[in-house]
C-alpha positions as CSV (number, residue, x, y, z in Angstrom):
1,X,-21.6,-20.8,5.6
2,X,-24.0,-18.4,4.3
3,X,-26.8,-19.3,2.0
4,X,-25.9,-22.6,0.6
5,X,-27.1,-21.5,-3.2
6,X,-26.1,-17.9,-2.8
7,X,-23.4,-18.0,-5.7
8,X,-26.2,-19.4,-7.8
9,X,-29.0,-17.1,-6.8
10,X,-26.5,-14.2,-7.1
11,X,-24.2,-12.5,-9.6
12,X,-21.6,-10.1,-8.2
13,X,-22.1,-6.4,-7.8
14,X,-18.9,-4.5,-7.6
15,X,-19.7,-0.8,-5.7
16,X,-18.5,1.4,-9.2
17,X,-17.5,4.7,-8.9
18,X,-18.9,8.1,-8.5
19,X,-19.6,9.9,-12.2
20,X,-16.3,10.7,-13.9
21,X,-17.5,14.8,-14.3
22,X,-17.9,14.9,-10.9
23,X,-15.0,13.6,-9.2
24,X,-12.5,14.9,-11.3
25,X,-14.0,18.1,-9.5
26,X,-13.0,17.2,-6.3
27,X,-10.4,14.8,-4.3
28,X,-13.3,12.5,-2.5
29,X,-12.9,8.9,-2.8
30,X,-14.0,7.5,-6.1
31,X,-16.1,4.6,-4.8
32,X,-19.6,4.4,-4.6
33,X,-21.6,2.2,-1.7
34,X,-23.6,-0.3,-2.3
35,X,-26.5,-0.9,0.2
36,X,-26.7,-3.0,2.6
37,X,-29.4,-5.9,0.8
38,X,-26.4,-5.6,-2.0
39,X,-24.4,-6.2,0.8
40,X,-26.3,-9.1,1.8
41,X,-26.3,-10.9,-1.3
42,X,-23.0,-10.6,-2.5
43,X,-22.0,-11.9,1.6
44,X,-24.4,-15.1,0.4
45,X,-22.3,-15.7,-2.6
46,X,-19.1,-17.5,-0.5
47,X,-19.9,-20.8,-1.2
48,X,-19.2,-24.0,1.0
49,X,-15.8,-24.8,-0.9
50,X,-14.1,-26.9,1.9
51,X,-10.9,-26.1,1.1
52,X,-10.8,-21.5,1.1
53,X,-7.6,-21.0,-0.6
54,X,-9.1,-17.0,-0.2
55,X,-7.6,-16.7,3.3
56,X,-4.5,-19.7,2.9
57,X,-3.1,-18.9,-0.7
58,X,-5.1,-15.7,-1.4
59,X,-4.4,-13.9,1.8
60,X,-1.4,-12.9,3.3
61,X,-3.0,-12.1,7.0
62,X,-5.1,-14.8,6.6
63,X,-8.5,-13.2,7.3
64,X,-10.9,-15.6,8.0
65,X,-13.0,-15.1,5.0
66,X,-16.1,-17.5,4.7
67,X,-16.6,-16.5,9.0
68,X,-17.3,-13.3,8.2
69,X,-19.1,-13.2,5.1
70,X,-21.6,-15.8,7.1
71,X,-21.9,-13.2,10.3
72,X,-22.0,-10.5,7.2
73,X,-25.2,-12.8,5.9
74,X,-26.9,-13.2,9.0
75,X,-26.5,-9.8,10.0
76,X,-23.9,-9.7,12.9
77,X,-21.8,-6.8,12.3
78,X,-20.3,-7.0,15.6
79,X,-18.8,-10.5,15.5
80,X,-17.4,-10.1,11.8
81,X,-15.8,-6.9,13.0
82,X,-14.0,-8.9,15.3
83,X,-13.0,-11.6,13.1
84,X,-12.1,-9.1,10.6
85,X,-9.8,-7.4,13.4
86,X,-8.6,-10.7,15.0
87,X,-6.5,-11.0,12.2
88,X,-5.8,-7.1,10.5
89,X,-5.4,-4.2,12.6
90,X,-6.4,-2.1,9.9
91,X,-9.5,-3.2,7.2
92,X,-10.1,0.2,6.5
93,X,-7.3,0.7,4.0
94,X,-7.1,-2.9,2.6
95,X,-10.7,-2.4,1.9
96,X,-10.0,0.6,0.0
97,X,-6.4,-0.1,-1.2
98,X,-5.2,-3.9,-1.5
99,X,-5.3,-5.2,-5.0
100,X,-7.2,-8.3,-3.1
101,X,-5.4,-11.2,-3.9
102,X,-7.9,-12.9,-1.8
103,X,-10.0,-12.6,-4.5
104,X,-8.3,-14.3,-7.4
105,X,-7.8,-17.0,-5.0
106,X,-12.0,-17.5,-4.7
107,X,-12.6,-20.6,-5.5
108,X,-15.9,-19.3,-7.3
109,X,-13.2,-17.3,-9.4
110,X,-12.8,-20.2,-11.3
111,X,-15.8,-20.1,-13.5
112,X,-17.3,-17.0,-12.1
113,X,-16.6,-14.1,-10.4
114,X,-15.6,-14.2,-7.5
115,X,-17.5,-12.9,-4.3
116,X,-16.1,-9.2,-3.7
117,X,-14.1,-9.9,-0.4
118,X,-12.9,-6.5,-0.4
119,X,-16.0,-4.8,-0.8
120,X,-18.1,-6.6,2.4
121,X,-14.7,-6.1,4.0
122,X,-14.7,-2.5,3.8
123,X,-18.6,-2.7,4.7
124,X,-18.0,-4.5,7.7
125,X,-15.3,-1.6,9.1
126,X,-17.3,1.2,8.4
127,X,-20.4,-0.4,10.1
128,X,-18.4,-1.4,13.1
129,X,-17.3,2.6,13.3
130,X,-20.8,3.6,12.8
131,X,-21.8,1.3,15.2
132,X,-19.4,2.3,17.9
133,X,-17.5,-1.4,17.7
134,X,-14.3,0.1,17.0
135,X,-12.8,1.3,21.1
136,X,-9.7,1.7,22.5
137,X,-8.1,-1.5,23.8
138,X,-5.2,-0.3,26.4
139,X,-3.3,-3.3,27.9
140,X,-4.1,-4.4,31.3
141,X,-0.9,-4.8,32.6
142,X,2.4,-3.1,31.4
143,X,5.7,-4.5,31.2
144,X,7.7,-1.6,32.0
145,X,9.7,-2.5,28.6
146,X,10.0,0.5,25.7
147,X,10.2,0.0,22.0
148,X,11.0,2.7,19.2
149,X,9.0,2.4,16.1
150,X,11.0,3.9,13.1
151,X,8.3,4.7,10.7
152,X,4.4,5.0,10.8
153,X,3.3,3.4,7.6
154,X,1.3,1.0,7.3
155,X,3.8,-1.6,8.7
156,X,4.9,0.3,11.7
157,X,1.3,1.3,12.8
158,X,0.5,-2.4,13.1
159,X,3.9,-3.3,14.8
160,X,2.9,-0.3,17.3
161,X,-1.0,-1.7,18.2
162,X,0.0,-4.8,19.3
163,X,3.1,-4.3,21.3
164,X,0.8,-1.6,22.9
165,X,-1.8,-3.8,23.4
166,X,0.7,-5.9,25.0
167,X,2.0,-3.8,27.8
168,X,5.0,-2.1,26.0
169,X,5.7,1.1,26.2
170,X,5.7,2.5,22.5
171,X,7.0,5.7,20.6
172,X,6.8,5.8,16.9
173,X,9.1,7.8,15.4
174,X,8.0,9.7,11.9
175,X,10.4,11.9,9.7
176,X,7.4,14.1,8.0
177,X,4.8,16.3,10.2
178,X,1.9,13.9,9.8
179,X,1.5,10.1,10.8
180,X,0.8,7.7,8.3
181,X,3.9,7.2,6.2
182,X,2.7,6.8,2.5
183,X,-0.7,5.9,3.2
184,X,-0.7,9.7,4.3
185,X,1.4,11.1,1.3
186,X,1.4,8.3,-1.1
187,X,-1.8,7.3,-2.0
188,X,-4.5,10.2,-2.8
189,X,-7.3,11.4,-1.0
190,X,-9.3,10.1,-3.9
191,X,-8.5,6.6,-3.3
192,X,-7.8,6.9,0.6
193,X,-9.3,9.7,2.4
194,X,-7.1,11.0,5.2
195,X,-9.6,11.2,8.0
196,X,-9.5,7.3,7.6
197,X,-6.5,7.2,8.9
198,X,-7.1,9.8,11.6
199,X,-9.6,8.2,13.1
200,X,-7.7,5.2,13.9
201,X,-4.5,6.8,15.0
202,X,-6.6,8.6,17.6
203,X,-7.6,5.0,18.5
204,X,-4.1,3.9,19.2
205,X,-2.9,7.2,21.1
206,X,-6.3,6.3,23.7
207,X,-4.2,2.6,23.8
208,X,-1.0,4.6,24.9
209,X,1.1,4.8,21.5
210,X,3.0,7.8,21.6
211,X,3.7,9.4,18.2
212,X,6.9,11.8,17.6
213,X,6.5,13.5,14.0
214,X,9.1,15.9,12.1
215,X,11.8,13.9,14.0
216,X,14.3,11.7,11.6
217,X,16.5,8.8,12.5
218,X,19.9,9.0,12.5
219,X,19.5,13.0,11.7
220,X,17.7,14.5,14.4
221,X,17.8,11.1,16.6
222,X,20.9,9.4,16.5
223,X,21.0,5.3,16.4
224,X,22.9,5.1,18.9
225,X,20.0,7.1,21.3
226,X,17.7,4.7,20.1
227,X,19.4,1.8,21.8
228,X,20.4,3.3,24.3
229,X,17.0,4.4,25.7
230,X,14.9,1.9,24.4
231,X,15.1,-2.3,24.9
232,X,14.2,-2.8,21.8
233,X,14.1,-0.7,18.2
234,X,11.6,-1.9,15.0
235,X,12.9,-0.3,11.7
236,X,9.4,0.3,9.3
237,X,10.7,2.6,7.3
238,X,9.6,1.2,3.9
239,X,11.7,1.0,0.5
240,X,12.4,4.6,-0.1
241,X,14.8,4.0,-2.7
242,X,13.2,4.9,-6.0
243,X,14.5,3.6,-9.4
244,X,15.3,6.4,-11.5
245,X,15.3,6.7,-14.9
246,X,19.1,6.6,-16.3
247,X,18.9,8.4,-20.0
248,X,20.1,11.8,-21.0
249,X,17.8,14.3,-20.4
250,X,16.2,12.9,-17.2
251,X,17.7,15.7,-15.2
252,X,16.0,18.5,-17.1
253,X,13.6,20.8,-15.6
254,X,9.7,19.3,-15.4
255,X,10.8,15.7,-14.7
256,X,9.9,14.9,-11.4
257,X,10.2,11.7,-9.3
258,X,6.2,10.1,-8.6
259,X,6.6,10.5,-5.1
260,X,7.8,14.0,-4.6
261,X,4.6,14.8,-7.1
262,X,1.9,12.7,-5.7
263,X,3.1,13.9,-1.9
264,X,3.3,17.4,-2.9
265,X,-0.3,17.4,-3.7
266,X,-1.5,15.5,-0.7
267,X,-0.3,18.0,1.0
268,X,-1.8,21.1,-0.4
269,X,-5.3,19.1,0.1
270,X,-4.4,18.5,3.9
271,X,-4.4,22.3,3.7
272,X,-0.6,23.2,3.5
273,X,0.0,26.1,1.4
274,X,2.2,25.8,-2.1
275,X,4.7,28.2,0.4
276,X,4.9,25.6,2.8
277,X,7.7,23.6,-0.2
278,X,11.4,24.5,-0.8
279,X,11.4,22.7,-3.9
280,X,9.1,24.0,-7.0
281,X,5.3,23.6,-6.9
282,X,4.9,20.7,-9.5
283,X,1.3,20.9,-11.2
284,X,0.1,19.0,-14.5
285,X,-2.8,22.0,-15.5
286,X,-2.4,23.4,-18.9
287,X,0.4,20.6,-19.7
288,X,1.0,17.5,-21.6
289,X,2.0,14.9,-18.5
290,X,3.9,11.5,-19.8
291,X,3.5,8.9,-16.6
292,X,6.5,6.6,-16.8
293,X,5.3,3.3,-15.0
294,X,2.6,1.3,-15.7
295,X,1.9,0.5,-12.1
296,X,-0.4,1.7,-8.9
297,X,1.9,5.1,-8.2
298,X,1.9,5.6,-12.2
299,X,-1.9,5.3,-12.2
300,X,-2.0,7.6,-9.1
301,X,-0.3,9.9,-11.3
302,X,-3.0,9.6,-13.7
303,X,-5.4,10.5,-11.3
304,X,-3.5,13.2,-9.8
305,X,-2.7,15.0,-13.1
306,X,-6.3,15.1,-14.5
307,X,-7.7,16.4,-11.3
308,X,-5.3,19.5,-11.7
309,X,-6.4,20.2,-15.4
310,X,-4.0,18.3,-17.5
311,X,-4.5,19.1,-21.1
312,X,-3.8,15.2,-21.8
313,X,-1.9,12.1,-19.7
314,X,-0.2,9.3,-21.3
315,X,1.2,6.1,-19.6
316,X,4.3,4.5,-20.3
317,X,4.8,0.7,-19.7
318,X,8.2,-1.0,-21.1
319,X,6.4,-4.7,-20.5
320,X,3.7,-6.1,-23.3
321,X,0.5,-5.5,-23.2
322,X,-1.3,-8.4,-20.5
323,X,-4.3,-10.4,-21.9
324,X,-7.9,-9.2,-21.0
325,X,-9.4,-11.9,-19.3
326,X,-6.5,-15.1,-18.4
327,X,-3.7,-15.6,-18.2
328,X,-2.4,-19.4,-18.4
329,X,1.1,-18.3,-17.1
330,X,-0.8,-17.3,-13.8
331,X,-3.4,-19.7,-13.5
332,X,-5.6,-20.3,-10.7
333,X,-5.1,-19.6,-7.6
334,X,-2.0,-17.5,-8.4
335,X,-2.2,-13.4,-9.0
336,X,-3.1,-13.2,-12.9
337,X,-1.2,-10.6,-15.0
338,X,-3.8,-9.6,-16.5
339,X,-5.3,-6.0,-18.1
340,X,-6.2,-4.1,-15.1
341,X,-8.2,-0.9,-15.9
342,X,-8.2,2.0,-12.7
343,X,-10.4,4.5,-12.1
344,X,-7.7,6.7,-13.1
345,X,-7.6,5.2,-16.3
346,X,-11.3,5.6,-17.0
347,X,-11.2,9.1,-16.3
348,X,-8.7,9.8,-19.2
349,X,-5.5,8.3,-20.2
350,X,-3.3,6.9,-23.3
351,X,-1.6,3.7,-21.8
352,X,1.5,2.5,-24.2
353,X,3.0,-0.7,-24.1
354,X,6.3,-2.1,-24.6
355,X,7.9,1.3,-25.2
356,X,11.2,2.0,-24.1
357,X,11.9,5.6,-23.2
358,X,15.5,5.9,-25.0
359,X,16.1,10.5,-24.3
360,X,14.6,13.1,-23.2
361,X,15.0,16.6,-24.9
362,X,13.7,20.8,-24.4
363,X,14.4,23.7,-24.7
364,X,15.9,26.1,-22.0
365,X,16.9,23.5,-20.0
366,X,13.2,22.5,-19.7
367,X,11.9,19.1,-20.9
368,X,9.3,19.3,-24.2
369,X,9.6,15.6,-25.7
370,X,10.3,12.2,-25.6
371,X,12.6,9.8,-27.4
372,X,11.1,6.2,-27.6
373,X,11.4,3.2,-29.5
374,X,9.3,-0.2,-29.4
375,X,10.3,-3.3,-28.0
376,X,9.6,-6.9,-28.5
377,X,10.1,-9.5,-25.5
378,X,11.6,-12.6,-26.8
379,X,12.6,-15.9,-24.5
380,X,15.8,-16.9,-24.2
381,X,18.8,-18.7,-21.9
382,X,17.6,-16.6,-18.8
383,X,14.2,-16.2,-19.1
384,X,12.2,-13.3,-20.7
385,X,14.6,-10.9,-23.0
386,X,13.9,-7.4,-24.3
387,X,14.9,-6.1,-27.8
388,X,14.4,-2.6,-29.3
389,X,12.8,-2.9,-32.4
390,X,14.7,-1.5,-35.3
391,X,13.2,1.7,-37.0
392,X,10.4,1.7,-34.4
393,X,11.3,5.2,-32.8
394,X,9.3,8.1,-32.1
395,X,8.4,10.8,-30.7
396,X,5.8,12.5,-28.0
397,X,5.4,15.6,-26.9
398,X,6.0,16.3,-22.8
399,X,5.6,18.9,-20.6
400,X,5.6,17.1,-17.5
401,X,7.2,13.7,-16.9
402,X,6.8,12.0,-13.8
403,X,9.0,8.3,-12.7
404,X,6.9,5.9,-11.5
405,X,9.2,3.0,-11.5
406,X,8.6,1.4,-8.8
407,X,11.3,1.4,-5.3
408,X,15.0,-0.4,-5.1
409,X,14.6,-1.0,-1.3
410,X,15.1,0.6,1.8
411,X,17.2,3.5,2.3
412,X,20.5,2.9,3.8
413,X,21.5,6.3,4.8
414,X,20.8,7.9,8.2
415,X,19.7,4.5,9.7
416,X,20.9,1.6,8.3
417,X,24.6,2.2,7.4
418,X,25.3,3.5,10.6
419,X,23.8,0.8,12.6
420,X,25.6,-1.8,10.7
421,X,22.4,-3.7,9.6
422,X,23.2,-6.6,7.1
423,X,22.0,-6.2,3.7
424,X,20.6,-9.0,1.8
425,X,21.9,-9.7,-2.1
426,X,18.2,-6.9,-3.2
427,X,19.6,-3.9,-0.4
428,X,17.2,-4.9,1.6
429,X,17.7,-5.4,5.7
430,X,18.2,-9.1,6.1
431,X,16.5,-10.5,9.5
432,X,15.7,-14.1,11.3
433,X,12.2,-13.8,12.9
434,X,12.1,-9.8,12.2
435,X,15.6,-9.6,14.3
436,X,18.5,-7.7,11.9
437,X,21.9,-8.7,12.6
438,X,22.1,-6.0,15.5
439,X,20.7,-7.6,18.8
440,X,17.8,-5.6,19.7
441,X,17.4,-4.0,16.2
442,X,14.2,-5.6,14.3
443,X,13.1,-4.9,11.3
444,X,9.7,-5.9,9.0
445,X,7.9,-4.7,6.1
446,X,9.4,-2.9,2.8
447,X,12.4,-2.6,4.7
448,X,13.0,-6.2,4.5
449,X,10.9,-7.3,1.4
450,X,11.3,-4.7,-0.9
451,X,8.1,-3.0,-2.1
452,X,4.9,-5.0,-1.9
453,X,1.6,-4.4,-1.2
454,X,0.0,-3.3,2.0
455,X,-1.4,-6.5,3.1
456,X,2.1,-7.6,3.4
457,X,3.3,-4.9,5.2
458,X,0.8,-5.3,7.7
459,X,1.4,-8.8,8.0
460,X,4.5,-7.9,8.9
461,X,4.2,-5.7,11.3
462,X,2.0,-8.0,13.5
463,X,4.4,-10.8,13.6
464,X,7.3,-8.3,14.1
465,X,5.4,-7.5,17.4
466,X,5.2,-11.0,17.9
467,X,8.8,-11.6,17.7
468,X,9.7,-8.3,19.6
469,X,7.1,-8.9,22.2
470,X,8.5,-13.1,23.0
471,X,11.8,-11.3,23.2
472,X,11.8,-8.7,25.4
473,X,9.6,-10.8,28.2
474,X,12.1,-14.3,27.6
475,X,13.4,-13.8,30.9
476,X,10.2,-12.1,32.5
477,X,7.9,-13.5,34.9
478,X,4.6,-11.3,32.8
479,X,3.1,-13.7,30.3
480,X,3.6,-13.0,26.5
481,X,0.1,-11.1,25.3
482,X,0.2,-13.1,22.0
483,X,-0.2,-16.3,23.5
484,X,-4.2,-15.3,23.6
485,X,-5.7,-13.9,20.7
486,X,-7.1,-10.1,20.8
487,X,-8.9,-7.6,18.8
């Protein structure tokens, strides 16, 4: 362990952000760095708590958390970047984007605050960059076996290292021009900046992944090529089917889905031109932007919409308002629904609670307000019920209204469908260890959880390679790669 009274000696230090006037200027990432004897200290804070539900309960890739806050503490950068990477291919984006479970999971977090995980975690992957720790690791032998990767998000990246690493023979397959998935057009710059994710991809095409962008499954690539030519095929493709918003009005000029809106604008600061779109540049300056959703993508949109010179941003939320602090329906060690305040937020927003968006009305086909109405949330037979309440409605003025409802689960055209994939009782793919009900055909990730959070997906990935990886060489003679364990 680290120092033995750290926790005592030290409070925690979270890295803040940049001033609000200046990065709504720009599309930089919002955090600030801490230095390294901050660093230090909050490393010494992981306390000698014999049982670290941070890595068991807290987190889903089970990084081994007290080992490298200790080698963090005494200052060996180059052994906790390889703990850190013996367990997550890519720390660079949980350190910027997972909501850290592991954290509410601290046993410190208890009574105190618990030591900022993510934040020594992102130190410790930046370092090892610096440093020059982060190399290519090719395999040293191959097996002469090919894989198609359907989708280069976060889950497919990681499925792709390790069967690399392996010996395989790997070609990820990506419908949009870049690689990345919705790290690349999902999540904006200012949260995740982009050469983050180039500088690992350039990584994993030195360890022989081959990368095939503007190509589309079961449009420009047909299923059936795919198992044809390759032994086996990993579908990554996330949950792609949004939740739309089913009230009259919804289809009137100015409403927008979150995603076509946050990835329009990721691409026009990767440099594409506002020519480069067949559908209509969507912009939030000089408007009045209503953010259905309460979630991450809604907060992105928050984010997004002030950066472009919104004239004012409101967040809609149909659930009650959480409690600041606790929780006791989440206690300890579970993930507290609890207030959570974003950047985003801070840098100007109205968030509204339990309002139910009932129409949506303009003029010239164009939308101008919102119907709404108040609900309560009452238990009964089945659990938490909702009920308008009576002679609550009102109004609000919109110019812009963007659905951030969150994802039904993977799309079934193009792919799926045609492949004959079982479906679970959500729409999801349903698979036993990561194999779908086509022999051959894997799948891991959104595609067969649903939306979740990028730990998870990552997770996934690596033991869909596992699975993959045991059995394509079941009747080999070459040894499984996953038997030891690598960077």
């Amino acid at each position: 362990m680290a120092d033995p009274r750290g926790f005592m000696k030290y409070h925690r230090q979270d890295r803040g952000y940049r001033p609000v006037k200046q990065r709504l200027t720009d599309w930089d990432e919002v955090d600030a760095k801490l230095s390294l004897k901050v660093i230090d200290e909050q490393a010494a804070r992981c306390m000698d708590c014999g049982i670290p539900f941070c890595h068991g309960i807290g987190c889903p890739l089970e990084n081994r958390i007290p080992e490298f806050n200790d080698l963090v503490y005494r200052g060996d950068w180059r052994r906790a970047a390889e703990n850190l990477h013996s367990t997550n291919n890519f720390p660079e984006i949980t350190g910027r984007v997972c909501p850290a479970p592991c954290e509410t999971a601290c046993t410190l977090a208890i009574n105190d605050k618990a030591v900022a995980i993510k934040q020594i975690e992102c130190e410790i992957i930046e370092r090892a960059f610096e440093e020059g720790f982060v190399r290519p690791m090719p395999a040293d032998h191959l097996t002469n076996k090919r894989v198609a990767i359907v989708g280069s998000g976060p889950t497919g990246l990681a499925a792709a290292q390790d069967l690399a690493r392996a010996g395989h023979e790997v070609v990820v397959f990506e419908k949009d021009d870049r690689i990345g998935g919705l790290l690349r057009y999902g999540i904006p710059d200012f949260k995740l900046n982009k050469s983050i994710l180039d500088r690992r991809i350039e990584q994993m095409k030195a360890e022989g992944v081959k990368f095939e962008v503007d190509v589309e499954v079961g449009l420009d690539v047909s299923p059936r090529y795919l198992k044809k030519v390759f032994d086996a095929v990993c579908i990554c493709g996330g949950a792609g089917e949004p939740r739309t918003l089913d009230v009259a009005g919804a289809d009137l000029d100015g409403v927008h889905l979150a995603m076509d809106y946050l990835t329009q604008q990721n691409r026009i600061v990767a440099g594409d031109s506002i020519d480069y779109f067949s559908a209509p540049h969507i912009t939030a300056a000089g408007k009045h932007v209503v953010v259905i959703g309460g979630g991450d993508t809604g907060s992105d949109c928050v984010g997004t919409a002030n950066r472009q010179g919104a004239l004012s941003v409101r967040q809609l939320e149909i659930l009650p308002q959480p409690p600041e602090e606790s929780n006791p329906e989440t206690p300890w060690p579970m993930w507290p629904r609890i207030m959570r305040t974003s950047s985003s937020h801070e840098e100007g927003c109205e968030r509204m609670w339990s309002v139910l968006t009932k129409e949506l009305s303009g003029a010239g086909g164009h939308v101008n307000q919102l119907h709404l109405a108040m609900v309560d949330w009452v238990s009964g037979k089945n659990g938490w019920e909702m009920k308008e309440r009576p002679g609550s409605g009102f109004t609000i003025r919109a110019d812009l209204v963007l659905i951030a409802m969150g994802f039904l689960h993977v799309t079934h055209a193009g792919l799926v469908n045609p492949m004959g994939l079982r479906l679970d009782s959500r729409g999801n793919v349903a698979v036993e260890n990561h194999m779908t009900s086509v022999e051959g055909v894997f799948a891991a990730g959104d595609t067969v959880r649903g939306a979740s959070l990028v730990v998870h997906a990552i997770n996934s990935g690596r033991l869909a390679a596992k699975s993959i990886d045991r059995w394509l060489l079941k009747t080999a003679i070459a040894p499984s790669a996953f038997t030891v364990e690598t960077m």
